[in-house]
N, C-alpha and C positions, 0 to 999 in steps of 0.2 A: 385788856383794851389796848395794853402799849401792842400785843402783837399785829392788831388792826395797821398800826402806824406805819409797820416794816415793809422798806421799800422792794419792789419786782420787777424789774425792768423799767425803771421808771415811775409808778405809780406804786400808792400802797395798797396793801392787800385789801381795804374798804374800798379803795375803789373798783381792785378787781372784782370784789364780790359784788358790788353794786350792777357795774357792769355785764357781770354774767345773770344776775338777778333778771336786771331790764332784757335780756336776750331771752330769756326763757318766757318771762312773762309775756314779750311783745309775739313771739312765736306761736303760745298756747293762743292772747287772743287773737292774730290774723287767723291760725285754723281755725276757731269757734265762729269769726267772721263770716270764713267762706262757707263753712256747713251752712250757716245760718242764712246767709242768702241764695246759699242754691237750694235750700227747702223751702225758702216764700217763692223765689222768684218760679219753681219748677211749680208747683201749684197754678202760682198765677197763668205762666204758659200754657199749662192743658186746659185754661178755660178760653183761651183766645184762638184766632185761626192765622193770625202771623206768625210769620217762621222768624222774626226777628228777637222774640224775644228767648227762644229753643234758642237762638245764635247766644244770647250775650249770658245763658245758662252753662252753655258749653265752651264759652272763654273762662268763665268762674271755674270749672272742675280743668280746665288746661293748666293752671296756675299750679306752679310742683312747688313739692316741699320747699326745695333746695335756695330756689325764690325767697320763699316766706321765710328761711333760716340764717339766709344770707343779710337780708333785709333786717331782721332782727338783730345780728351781730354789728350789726355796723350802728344800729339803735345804739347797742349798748357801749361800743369804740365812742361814743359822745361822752361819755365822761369821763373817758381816760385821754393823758395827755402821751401822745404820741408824738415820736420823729417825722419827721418830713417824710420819709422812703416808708415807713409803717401806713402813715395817711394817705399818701401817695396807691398805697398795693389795696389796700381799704377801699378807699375808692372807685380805683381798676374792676375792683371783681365785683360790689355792688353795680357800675356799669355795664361789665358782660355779664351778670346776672339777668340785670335789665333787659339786655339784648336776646342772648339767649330765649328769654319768658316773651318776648316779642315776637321772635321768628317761631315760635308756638303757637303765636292766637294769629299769627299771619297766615303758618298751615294752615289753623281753622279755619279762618274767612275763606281761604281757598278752597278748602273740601266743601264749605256749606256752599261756596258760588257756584263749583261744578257740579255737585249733587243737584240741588235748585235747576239748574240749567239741563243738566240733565236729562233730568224727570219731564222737563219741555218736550222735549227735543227725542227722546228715545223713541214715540209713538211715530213721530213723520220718517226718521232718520235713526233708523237703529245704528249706523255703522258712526254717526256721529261720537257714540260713547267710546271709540277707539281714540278717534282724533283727539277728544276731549281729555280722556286720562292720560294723554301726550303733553295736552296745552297744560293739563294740572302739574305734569315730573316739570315742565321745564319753568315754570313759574315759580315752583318750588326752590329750582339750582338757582334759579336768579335771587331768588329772596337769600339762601342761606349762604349764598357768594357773598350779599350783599352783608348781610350781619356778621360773617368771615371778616371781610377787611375793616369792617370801622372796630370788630374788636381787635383786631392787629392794630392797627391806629390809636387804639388807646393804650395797647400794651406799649406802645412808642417806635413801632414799628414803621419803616418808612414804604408806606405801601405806594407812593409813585412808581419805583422803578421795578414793585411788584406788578403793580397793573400795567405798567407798558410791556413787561413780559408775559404777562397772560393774554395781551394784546395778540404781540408776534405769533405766541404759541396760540390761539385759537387762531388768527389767519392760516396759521398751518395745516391745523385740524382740518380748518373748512376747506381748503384745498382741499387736501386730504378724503376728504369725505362730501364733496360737494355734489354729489350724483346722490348720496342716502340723503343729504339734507336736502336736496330738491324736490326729492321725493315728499319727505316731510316735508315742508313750506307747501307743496303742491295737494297734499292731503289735506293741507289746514284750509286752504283757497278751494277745494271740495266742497269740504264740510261749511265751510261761513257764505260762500257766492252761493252753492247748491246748484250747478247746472246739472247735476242729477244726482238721485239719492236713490235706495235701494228699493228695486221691485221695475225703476223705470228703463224701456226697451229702447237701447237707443242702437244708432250705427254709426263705427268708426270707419273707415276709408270703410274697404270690402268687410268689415269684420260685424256681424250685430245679433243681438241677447239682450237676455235679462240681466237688470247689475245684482249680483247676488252677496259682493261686499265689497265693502273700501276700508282698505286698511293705511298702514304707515306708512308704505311704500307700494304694494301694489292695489291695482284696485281689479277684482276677478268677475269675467260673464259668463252666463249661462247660454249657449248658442242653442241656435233651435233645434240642429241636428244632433244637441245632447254633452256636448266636451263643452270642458270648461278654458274662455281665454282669460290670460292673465295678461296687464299692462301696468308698467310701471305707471305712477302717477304724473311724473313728468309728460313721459310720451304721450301722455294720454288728451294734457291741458294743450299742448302744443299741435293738436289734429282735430279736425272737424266734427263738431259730435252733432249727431240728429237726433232727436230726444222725440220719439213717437209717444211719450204716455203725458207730455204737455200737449199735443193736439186737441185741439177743439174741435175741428172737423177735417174731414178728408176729401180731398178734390181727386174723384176722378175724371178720366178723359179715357173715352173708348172708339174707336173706328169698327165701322161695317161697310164691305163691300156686295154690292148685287152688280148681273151681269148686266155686260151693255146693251142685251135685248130687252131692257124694261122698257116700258112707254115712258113718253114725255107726261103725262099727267103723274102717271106714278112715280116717277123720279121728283118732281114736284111736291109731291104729298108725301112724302118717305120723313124730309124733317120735322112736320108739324104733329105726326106720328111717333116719332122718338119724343119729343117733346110729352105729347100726353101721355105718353106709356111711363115715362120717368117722374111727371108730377102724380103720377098715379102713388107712385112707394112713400110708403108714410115717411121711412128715415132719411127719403134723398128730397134737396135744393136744387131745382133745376137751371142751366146757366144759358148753354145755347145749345142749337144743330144745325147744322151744315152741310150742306153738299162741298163737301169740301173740292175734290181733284177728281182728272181723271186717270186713273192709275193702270198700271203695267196691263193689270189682264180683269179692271173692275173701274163700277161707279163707288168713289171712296164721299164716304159719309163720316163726317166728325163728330158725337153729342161730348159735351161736358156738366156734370155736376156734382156738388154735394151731399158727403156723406156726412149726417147729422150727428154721429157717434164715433168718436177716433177707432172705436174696438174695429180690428181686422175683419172677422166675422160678421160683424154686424153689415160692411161695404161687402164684402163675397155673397149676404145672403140679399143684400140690393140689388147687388150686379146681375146673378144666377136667375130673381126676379124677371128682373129688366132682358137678360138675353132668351128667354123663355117665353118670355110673353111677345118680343120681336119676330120670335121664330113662328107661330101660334100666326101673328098679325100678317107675315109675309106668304106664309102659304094657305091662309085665307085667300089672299089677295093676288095668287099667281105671279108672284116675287120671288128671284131664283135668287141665292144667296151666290156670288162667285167664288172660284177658289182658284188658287195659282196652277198657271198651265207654265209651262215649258216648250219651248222651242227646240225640236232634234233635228238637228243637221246631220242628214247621214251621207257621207263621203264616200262612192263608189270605186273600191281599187279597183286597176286594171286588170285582164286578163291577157294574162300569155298564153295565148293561139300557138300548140306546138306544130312546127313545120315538119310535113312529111316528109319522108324521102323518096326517091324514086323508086318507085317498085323493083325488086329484081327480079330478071326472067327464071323463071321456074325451067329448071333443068328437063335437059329430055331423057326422056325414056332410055335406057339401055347406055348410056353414054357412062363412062366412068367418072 
């Protein structure tokens, strides 16, 4: 028993033992703990249809030994008497344990918000899941920057004139790199605003496709003639886009000209005839007609309407309709359709009249 008494760094060796006893013990039951509630609580989750309770089963199994060992040693550091700089380092590392085991169930919230968000989002916007595992790395850097300095902060580090140099040094970076990171930021204002997402036909200045993806930095079309364009995301938000597959209808406006030999009656009756021939098509909204001008080498006629269906196709087989049946109606009706003439001027050169000469007298007979 007297060996129990003999002092070890300060304490006696009962208390060492005591000490190491409580560590072992608290250790075994926090694991028996955590088994024990991630086999109720994983039960009770497969019977429900909340994904929150799948979250707070999957922060229980994030929970690492080293947590649970650490946490225990410091249990047992309770009954021993310790120096100030021993308490002190006790301390320190049960708090970056802390930390650490924090910026773990922070990844997890994060995976579970992207995944969740995801699985939204993948059916309207497949290329959103690029942008999305971009906004998860950098949520990430920020988190474990952030549990970086406050555990430097506790080791007694002075992380002010650290962060004013990580300051300097990312204003650098971003110089540095401010055409990628525009891109990115420009990707993210894609993906959140959505002026277009993948599959819809839009047109940049002269440039227009299908979007066939958006990525980090560029975003790539499918043209109709078959090549693929590619544009940075920058350049992309900074230019006019016309996004044909938000259309709700399509407005056309078509001219026809007849010659200026039609009668006055029939000139008269020509718009009230576009007009019925165009509320005749099921998919077209009819707007107006007009006699509009008199043009170069025709009587010009304006109709405008309504194509009920944004698809391209669907307006070429109203229009094809609508000029077929016009033509069908006109020569019914001894209605000459006009077409462009031309004016020749033809410039007659001159001719040069060549001048004779005098005849010369034909020699006589016998003369040398």
């Amino acid at each position: 028993m007297l060996l129990l008494q003999d002092l070890y760094f300060g304490n006696s060796l009962q208390a060492w033992v005591t000490a190491a006893g409580v560590a072992v013990v608290a250790v075994l039951m926090l694991g028996v703990i955590k088994r024990l509630l991630i086999g109720r609580l994983s039960r009770i989750a497969e019977t429900t249809s909340t994904d929150l309770d799948d979250l707070v089963v999957d922060l229980i199994k994030q929970v690492r030994f080293f947590f649970l060992l650490v946490i225990s040693v410091y249990a047992g550091t309770l009954f021993l008497s310790l120096s100030p700089v021993l308490t002190r380092v006790t301390q320190s590392l049960v708090i970056i344990s802390l930390l650490i085991q924090g910026a773990l169930w922070g990844n997890k919230v994060i995976a579970f918000w992207l995944g969740k968000t995801m699985k939204k989002r993948i059916e309207e916007d497949a290329a959103s899941a690029t942008t999305l595992s971009a906004l998860g790395f950098i949520s990430r850097l920020l988190l474990w920057s952030v549990i970086l300095l406050l555990a430097l902060d506790n080791l007694g580090v002075n992380i002010t004139t650290l962060v004013a140099g990580l300051g300097v040094g990312g204003i650098a970076i971003a110089l540095a790199l401010q055409t990628i990171l525009g891109d990115l930021f420009s990707s993210l204002s894609i993906v959140l605003d959505k002026p277009f997402v993948i599959g819809d036909f839009i047109i940049v200045d002269e440039y227009l496709g299908s979007v066939e993806y958006i990525g980090l930095k560029t975003t790539r079309i499918r043209s109709l003639s078959g090549e693929q364009i590619i544009f940075s995301n920058s350049d992309l938000l900074q230019s006019r886009i016309r996004n044909y597959k938000r259309m709700f209808e399509r407005r056309i406006v078509f001219t026809v000209g007849v010659t200026y030999q039609t009668p006055y009656e029939k000139v008269a009756w020509i718009p009230s005839k576009m007009k019925e021939i165009i509320e005749a098509q099921p998919s077209a909204r009819f707007d107006r007609a007009h006699f509009k001008e008199y043009g170069d080498s025709a009587l010009v006629y304006e109709a405008v309407y309504y194509v009920k269906s944004p698809d391209y196709n669907a307006y070429m087989d109203t229009q094809q309709a609508i000029n077929l049946e016009l033509f069908k109606t006109f020569a019914a009706n001894g209605i000459d359709f006009a077409y462009p003439t031309r004016t020749l001027h033809v410039v007659q050169e001159p001719v040069a009249v060549p001048v004779n000469p005098e005849p010369r007298s034909s020699p006589k007979r016998g003369s040398p």
